[in-house]
N, C-alpha and C positions, 0 to 999 in steps of 0.2 A: 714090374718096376718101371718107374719114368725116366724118362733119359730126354735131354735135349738135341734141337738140330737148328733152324732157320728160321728168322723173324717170316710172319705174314700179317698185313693190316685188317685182315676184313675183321671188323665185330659180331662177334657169336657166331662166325664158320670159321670152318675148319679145311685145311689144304692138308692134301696127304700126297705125299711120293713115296710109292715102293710099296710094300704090305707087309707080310711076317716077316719074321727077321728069318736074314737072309744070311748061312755061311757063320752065324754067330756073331757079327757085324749090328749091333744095335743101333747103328746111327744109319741106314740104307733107307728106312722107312723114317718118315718125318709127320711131324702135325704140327702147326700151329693154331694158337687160341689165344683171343685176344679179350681179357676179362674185364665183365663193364661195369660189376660193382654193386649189379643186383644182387640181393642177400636171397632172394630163391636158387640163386649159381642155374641160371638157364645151360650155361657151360659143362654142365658137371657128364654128359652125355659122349662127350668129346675125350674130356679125362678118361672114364672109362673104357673109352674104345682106345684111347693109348695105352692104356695098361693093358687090356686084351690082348692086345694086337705086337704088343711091348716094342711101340715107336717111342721116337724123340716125342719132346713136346718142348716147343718155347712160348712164353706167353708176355705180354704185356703188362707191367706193374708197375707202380708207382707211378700212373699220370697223376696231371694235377685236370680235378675233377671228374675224374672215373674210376679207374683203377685203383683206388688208395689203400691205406690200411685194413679196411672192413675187409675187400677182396680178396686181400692175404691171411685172414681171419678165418673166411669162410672155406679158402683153398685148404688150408691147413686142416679144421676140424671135419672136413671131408678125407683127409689123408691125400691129398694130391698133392703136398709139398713133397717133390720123390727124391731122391739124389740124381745131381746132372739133370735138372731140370734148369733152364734157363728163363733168368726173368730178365728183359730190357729193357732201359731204361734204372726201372727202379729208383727215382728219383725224389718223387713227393712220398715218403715213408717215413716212419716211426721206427725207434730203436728195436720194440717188439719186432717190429715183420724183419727188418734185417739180423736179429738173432734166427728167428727161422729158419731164415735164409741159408743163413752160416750152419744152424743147425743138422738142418735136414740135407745137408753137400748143396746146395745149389749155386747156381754161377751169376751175375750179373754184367749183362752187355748191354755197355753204354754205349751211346750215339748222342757226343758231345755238342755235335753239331748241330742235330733236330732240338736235344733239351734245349739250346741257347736262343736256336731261333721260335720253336715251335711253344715252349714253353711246357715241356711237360715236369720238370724241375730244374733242381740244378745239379749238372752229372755228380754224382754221389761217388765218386771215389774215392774221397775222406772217409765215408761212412763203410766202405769196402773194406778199405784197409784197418777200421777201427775193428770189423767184427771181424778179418780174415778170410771173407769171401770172395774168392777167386773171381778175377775181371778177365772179361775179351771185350773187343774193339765190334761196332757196328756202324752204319750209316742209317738205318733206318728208312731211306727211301732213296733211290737215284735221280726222282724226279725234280725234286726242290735243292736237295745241299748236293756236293760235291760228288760221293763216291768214291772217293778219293782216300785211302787207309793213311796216305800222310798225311794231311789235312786233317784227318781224325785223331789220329797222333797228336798233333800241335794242339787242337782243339782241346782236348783234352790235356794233357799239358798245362798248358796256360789257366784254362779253368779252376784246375787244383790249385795251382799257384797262385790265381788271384783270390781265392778264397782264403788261402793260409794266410798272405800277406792280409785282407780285408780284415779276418777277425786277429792279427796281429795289432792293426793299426787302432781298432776298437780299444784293446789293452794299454796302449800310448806302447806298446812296444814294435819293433824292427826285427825282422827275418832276414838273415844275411846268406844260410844255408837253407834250402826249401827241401821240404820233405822227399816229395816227387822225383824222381830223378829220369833223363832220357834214356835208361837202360830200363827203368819199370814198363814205359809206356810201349819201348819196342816190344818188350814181352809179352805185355797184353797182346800186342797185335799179332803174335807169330805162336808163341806158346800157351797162351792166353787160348787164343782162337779152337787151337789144336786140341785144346785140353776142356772146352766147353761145347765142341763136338764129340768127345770120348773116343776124340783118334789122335793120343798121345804118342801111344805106341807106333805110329806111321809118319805122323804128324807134325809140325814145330817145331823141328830142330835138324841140321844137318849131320844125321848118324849112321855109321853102318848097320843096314837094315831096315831104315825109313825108305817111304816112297823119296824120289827123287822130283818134288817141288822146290824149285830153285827161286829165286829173282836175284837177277845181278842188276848191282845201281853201275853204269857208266857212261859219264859224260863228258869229253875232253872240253869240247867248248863251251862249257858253260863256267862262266865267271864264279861261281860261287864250289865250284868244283876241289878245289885247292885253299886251303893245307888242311890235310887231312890230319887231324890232330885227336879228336875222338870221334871215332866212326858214329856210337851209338848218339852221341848229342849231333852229331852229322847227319843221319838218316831222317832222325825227326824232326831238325829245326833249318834244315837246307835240301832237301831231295825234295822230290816232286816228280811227278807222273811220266815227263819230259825225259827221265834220267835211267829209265827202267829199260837197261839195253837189254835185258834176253831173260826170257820168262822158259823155265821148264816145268811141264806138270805130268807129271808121273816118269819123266825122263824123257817126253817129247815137246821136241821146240814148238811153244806157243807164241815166243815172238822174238825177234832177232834183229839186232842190230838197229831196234826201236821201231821194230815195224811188225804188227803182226802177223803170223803167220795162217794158211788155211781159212781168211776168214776175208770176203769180199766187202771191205769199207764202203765202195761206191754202190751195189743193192741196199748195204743195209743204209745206208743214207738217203736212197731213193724212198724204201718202202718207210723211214721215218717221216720225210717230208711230207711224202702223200696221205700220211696218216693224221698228220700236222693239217693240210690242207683240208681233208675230207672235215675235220671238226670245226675247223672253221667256217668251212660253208654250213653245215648244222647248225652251227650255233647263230649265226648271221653277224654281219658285220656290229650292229652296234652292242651284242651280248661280247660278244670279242673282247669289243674296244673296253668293256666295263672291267669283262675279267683280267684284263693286261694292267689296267690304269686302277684299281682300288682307290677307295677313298682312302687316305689317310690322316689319323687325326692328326689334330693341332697340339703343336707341342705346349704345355704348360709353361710360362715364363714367370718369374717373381718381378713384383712391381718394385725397382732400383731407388730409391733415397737418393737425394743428391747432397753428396756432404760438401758443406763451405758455401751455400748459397744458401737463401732467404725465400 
């Protein structure tokens, strides 16, 4: 059986943590695979050692120009669409691949922030909610967008929303009540998450018997702190990174009082910079200067009529 666990970028390899399952814990070992659309499925080798092996597997779907529908096609008539298999993204698809989707249990984690900027569609969680395939929250990379699970929140959020209201405005009709709401979006992020890891049972929610992963938001001074009038539209359209006073993860304090705990910020800041440096001197100053400064195009303007003049 396939089971999902954690995004990885490389195309046509594969990342593994852990080995057999361990303790009966199906999510301890991980794979990811990242599908590029070849109809020979090069990938199909990888599948198979997850199923062997009976690791997670999350893969890559629905970019815009890789990953699309043939690749879901082929995933499928190979039988690698397993339940709890995790697709992210999932955004440039076809109604076919997200019945699949929905079909076969699978989960879709979107990374609101990469589809928008990076352009792999446009986060698809209309189309989640259409076929009833269960959503979690990603970022996709730490290196370009935020990391930031609020930020992804909102992003997502907003997306949905401007999409409802866009193809409202098409119809000459108005949306007064949005589908969306900031109670769905937290849940993606908390039960969502928990529940496309296949660690519900421990996982996403504060209950007797779950591990003790906590996060408290508190900030007295912060202006936007007050009135606390709906927490859940609170968390995702006003919290921020800043506000996360005390993190526990398994019942040990990982950060307190807004500061974290056990983990020396000034090394890792040293061996970021020097690593920062070392690529700089590699690349030389003017390869640098190209990659910092991109070309960017010209923006397209329309040529204005001047009305009342001759």
């Amino acid at each position: 059986m396939c089971s999902s666990a954690v995004c990885a970028p490389a195309r046509h390899a594969v990342t593994t943590r852990g080995s057999r399952r361990l303790g009966g814990d199906r999510r301890r070992g991980t794979l990811a695979i990242d599908l590029g659309g070849d109809p020979s499925f090069p990938e199909k080798p990888a599948f198979e050692a997850a199923r062997d092996l009976g690791v997670a597997v999350t893969t890559h779907a629905g970019v815009w120009g890789t990953a699309l529908d043939q690749s879901m096609t082929v995933l499928h008539q190979h039988g690698f669409m397993c339940p709890g298999t995790v697709y992210v993204h999932g955004s440039s698809l076809g109604d076919d691949s997200y019945r699949r989707i929905a079909d076969t249990g699978g989960y879709l984690s979107i990374s609101a922030e990469s589809e928008q900027h990076a352009g792999q569609g446009y986060p698809p969680t209309h189309a989640a909610r259409a076929h009833g395939i269960p959503v979690s929250l990603s970022m996709d990379t730490s290196v370009w967008w935020s990391a930031d699970l609020f930020a992804a929140m909102r992003a997502t959020l907003a997306a949905d929303r401007s999409r409802e209201h866009a193809e409202a405005h098409a119809q000459g009709e108005t949306v007064t009540h949005t589908t969306l709401r900031a109670h769905d979006v937290l849940s993606w992020a908390t039960r969502g998450g928990a529940a496309a890891l296949g660690r519900s049972h421990d996982l996403g929610t504060i209950e007797v018997g779950k591990k003790a992963d906590l996060v408290l938001l508190k900030n007295d001074d912060s202006p936007v702190s007050f009135p606390l009038l709906n927490p859940h539209g609170h968390v995702v359209l006003q919290a921020q990174r800043s506000d996360v006073h005390t993190v526990l993860v398994n019942g040990h304090v990982a950060k307190y009082r807004h500061r974290l705990r056990g983990i020396d910020l000034r090394a890792v800041r040293h061996h970021v910079e020097s690593t920062v440096e070392h690529l700089r001197a590699q690349l030389g100053e003017s390869e640098w200067h190209k990659g910092m400064n991109p070309e960017v195009p010209r923006a397209k303007t329309i040529e204005q009529s001047r009305f009342g003049t001759e």
